[in-house]
C-alpha positions in Angstrom: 0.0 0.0 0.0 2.4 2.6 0.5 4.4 1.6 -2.6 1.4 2.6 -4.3 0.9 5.8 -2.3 4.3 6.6 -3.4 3.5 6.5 -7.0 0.7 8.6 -6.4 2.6 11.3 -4.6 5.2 11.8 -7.3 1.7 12.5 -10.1 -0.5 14.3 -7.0 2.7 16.3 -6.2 1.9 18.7 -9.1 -1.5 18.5 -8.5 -3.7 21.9 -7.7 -5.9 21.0 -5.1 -8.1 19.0 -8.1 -8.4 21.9 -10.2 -10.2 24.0 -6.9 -7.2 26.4 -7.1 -6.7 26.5 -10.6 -10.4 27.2 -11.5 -10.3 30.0 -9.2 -7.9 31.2 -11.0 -8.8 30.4 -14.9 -11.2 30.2 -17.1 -12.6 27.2 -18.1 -11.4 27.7 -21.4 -8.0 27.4 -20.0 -8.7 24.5 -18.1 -9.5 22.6 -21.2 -6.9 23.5 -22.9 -4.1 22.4 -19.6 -5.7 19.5 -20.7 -4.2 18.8 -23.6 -0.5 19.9 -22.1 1.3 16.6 -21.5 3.9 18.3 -19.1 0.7 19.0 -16.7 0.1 16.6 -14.2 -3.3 17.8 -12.6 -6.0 15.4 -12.5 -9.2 16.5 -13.2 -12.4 15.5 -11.6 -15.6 14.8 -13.3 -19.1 14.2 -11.9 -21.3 11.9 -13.6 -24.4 13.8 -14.1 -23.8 15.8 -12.2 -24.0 14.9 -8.1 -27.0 13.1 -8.6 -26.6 11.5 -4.9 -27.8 15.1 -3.6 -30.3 16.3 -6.7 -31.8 15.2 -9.8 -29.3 13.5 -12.2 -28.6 15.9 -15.4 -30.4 19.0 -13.5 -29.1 22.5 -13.4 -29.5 22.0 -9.8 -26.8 19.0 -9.8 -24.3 20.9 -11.7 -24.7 23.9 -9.3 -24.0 21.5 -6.5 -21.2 19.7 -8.1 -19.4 23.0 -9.1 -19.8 23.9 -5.5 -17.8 20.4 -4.8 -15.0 21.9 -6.3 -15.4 19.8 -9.7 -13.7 20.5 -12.7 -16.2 19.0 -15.4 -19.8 17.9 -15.0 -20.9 15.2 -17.9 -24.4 14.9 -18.6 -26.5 13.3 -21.3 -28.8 14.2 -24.5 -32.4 13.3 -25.9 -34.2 15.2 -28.9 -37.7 16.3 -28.3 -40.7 15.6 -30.5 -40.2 19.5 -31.7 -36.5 18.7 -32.4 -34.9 20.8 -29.2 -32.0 19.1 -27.2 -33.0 18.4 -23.7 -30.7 16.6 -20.3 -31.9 13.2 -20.1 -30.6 9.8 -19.8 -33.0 7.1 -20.5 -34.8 7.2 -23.9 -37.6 7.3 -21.9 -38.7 9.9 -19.3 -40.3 7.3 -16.4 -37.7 7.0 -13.9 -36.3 10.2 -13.4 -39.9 12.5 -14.3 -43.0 12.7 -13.4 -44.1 12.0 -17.0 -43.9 8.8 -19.0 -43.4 7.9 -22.7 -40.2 8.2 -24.9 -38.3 12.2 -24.8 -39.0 11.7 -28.3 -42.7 11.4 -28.2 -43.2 14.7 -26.1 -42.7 18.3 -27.1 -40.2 20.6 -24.9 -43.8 22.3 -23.8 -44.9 19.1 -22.6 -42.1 18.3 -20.9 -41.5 21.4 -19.3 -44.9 20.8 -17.1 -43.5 17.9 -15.3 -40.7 17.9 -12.7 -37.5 15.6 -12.1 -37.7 12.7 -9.4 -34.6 12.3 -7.1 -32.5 9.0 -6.9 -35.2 7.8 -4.4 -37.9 8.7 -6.6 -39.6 11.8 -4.8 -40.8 14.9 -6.8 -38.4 17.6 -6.6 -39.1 20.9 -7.5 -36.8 20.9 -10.6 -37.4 20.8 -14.4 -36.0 19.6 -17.2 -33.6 21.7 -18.4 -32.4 22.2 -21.9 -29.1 21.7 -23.4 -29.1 25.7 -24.1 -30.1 26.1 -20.1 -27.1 23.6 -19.0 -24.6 25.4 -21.3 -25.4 28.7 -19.2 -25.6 27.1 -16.2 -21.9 25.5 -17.1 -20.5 29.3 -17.8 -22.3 30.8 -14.6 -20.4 28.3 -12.5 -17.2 28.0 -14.6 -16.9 24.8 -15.3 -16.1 22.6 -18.7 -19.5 20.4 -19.5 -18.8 16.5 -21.4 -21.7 16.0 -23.4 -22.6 12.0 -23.7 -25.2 10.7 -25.7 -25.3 13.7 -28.0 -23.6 12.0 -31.1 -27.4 10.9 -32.5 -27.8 14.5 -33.4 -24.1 15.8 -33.5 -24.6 18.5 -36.2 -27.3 19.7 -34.0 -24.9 19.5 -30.9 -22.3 21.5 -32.1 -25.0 24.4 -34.1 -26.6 24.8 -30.2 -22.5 24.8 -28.7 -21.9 27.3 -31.0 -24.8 29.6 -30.7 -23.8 29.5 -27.2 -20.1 30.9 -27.8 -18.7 27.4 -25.7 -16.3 25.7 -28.2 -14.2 26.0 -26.0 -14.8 24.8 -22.6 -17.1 22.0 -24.1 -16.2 18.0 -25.2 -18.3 16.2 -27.0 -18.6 12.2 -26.6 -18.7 10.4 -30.2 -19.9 7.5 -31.1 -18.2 4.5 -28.9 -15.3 2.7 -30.8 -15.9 4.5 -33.7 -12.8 5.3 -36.3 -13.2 9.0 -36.9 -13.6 8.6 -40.6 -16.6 6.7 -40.4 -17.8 8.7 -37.4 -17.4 12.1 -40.0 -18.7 10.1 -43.2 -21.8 9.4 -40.9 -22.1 12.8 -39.1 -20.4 15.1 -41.2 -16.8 17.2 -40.4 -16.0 17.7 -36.6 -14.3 21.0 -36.7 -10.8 21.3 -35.6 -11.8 23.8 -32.3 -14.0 21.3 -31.1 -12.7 19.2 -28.6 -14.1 15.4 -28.4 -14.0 12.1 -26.6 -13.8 8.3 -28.2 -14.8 6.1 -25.9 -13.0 2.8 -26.2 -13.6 -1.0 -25.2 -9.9 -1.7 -24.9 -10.8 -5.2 -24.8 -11.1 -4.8 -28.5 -9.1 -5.9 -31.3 -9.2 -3.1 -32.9 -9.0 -0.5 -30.2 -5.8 0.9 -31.1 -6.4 1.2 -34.3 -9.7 3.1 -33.6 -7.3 5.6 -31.0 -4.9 6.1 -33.5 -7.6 7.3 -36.0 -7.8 10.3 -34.0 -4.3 10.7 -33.9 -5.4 13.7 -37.1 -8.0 15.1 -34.5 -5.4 17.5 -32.4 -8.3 17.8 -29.8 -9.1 14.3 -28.8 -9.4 12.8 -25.5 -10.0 9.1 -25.4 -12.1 7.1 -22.7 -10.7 3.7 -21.6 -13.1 1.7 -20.9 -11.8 -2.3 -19.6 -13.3 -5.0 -17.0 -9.6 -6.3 -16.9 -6.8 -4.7 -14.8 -4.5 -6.5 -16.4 -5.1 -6.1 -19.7 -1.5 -5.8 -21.7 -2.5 -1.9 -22.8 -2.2 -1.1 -19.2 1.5 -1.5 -19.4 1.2 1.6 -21.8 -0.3 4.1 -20.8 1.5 7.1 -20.3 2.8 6.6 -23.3 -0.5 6.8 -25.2 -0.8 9.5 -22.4 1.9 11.4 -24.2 -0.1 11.6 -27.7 -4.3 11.9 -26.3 -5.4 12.7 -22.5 -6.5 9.6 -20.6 -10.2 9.5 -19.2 -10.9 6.6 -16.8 -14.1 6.0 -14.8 -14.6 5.3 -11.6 -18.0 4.7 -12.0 -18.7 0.5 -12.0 -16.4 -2.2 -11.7 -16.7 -3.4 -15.1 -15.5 0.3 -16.8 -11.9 -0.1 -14.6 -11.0 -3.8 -14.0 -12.3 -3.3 -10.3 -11.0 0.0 -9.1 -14.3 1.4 -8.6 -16.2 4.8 -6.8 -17.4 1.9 -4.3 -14.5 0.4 -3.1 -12.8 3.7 -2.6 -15.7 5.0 -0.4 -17.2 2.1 1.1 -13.7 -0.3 1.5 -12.1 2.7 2.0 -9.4 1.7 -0.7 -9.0 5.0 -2.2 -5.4 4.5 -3.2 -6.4 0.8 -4.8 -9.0 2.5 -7.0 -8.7 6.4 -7.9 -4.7 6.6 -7.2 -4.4 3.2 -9.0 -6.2 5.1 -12.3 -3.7 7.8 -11.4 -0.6 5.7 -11.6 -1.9 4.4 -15.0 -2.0 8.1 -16.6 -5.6 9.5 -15.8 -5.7 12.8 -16.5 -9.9 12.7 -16.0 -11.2 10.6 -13.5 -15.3 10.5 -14.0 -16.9 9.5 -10.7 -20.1 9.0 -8.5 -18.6 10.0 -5.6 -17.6 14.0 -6.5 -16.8 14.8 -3.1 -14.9 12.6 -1.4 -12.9 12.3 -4.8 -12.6 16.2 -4.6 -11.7 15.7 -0.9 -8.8 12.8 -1.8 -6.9 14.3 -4.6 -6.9 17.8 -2.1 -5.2 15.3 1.0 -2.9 14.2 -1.7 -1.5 17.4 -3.2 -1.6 18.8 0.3 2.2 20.4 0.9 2.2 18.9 4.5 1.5 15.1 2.8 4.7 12.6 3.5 6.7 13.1 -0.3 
């Protein structure tokens, strides 16, 4: 254990508090763009819909709370109405987290914009459904980068409402999972060269290097490992794909990190097993469920008064 808590230190050594002193300090423009800087070494923290444990999953309210965490990114998902507008929502269907029922796509933005959003346990709140255009204000107000999943249905549309909103720039957009980006453009059209991105990648897969390297013409790409084995050979390799596209792991489910899960950290209290482990295997981006005590473990470990 503290073999591994020494590889963490020499990565959470240059750390900046989880990005709560640098996004004090910067934009979130800029913080995208550190990103992309291999000499950087901060690790960013992203909160799966938001922190849905407190408020409604993808609700401005979640973001709100989540920026107030001390997150750096809040990733949240897209459905298209029956009236073609871009609306937060998960499920193709509105019945678990609304008071409504029936598919997003069956409803109007009027119609859904009566009902309210049910918490994790199911209550009523007293929160609506927001729009993608309300989220993207919502991200600005509270200066952080938004990672849109579930968006590349409707991409074209995607990027027109990102850039009627003036965010290029502190936005990433998911593609299509273990796509090659030629066939994810012949399908979808051009992705600009400003916009930033995010393959998501089943590293289990034959072919998942070759679908990586695709991007390698894509300066802004960021790709998502996904694996259920820790001990995959690609894991022996990671900073060095590191040094070519930032590295977004999940702590999310066992099956997305080969075990080193939001769980275990909180509830085994094996925090260096599971989020420093993803560290020592070049995270830049750790996506989580647990957005505070996350927040709370990166700050003990970039603390100046930690052991070096």
């Amino acid at each position: 254990m503290k073999s591994i808590s020494k590889k963490i230190l020499t990565i959470a050594a240059v750390l900046v508090a989880c990005g709560l002193k640098a996004t004090a300090q910067q934009n979130p423009e800029s913080r995208l763009n550190e990103l992309f800087n291999p000499n950087k070494y901060d690790v960013f923290v992203a909160a799966h819909r938001g922190d849905w444990r407190n408020d409604p999953e993808n609700s401005v309210q979640s973001l709100k709370r989540a920026a107030n965490l001390g997150v750096d990114i809040v990733e949240m998902d897209l459905k298209r109405t029956k009236d073609g507008q871009l609306v937060l929502m998960h499920d193709k269907t509105i019945d678990r987290t609304t008071t409504g029922t029936g598919k997003v796509s069956d409803h109007t933005l009027d119609d859904l914009k009566h009902l309210v959003l049910r918490a994790g346990t199911h209550h009523q709140t007293l929160y609506k459904i927001p729009t993608f255009a309300e989220e993207l204000a919502a991200a600005k107000d509270n200066h952080l980068i938004l990672d849109v999943d579930q968006g590349w249905d409707y991409f074209p549309d995607v990027l027109k409402e990102v850039t009627a909103n003036h965010a290029t720039a502190r936005v990433i957009i998911n593609v299509l999972a273990n796509t090659q980006l030629d066939e994810f453009q012949r399908l979808n059209g051009s992705v600009p060269a400003d916009v930033t991105v995010m393959i998501i990648v089943d590293m289990n897969r034959p072919d998942a290097e070759r679908i990586i390297q695709s991007y390698s013409a894509h300066q802004r790409t960021i790709v998502q490992c996904i694996f259920a084995d820790d001990q995959l050979p690609f894991l022996q390799h990671t900073k060095d794909l590191a040094r070519q596209l930032p590295i977004w792991m999940n702590g999310l489910w066992p099956e997305q990190n080969g075990g080193h899960d939001d769980d275990r950290a909180v509830d085994q209290g094996q925090m260096d097993q599971t989020w420093g482990w993803l560290i020592s295997h070049a995270a830049k981006v750790i996506q989580t469920d647990r957005p505070r005590e996350l927040v709370d473990y990166l700050r003990k470990k970039s603390s100046p008064t930690d052991e070096r």
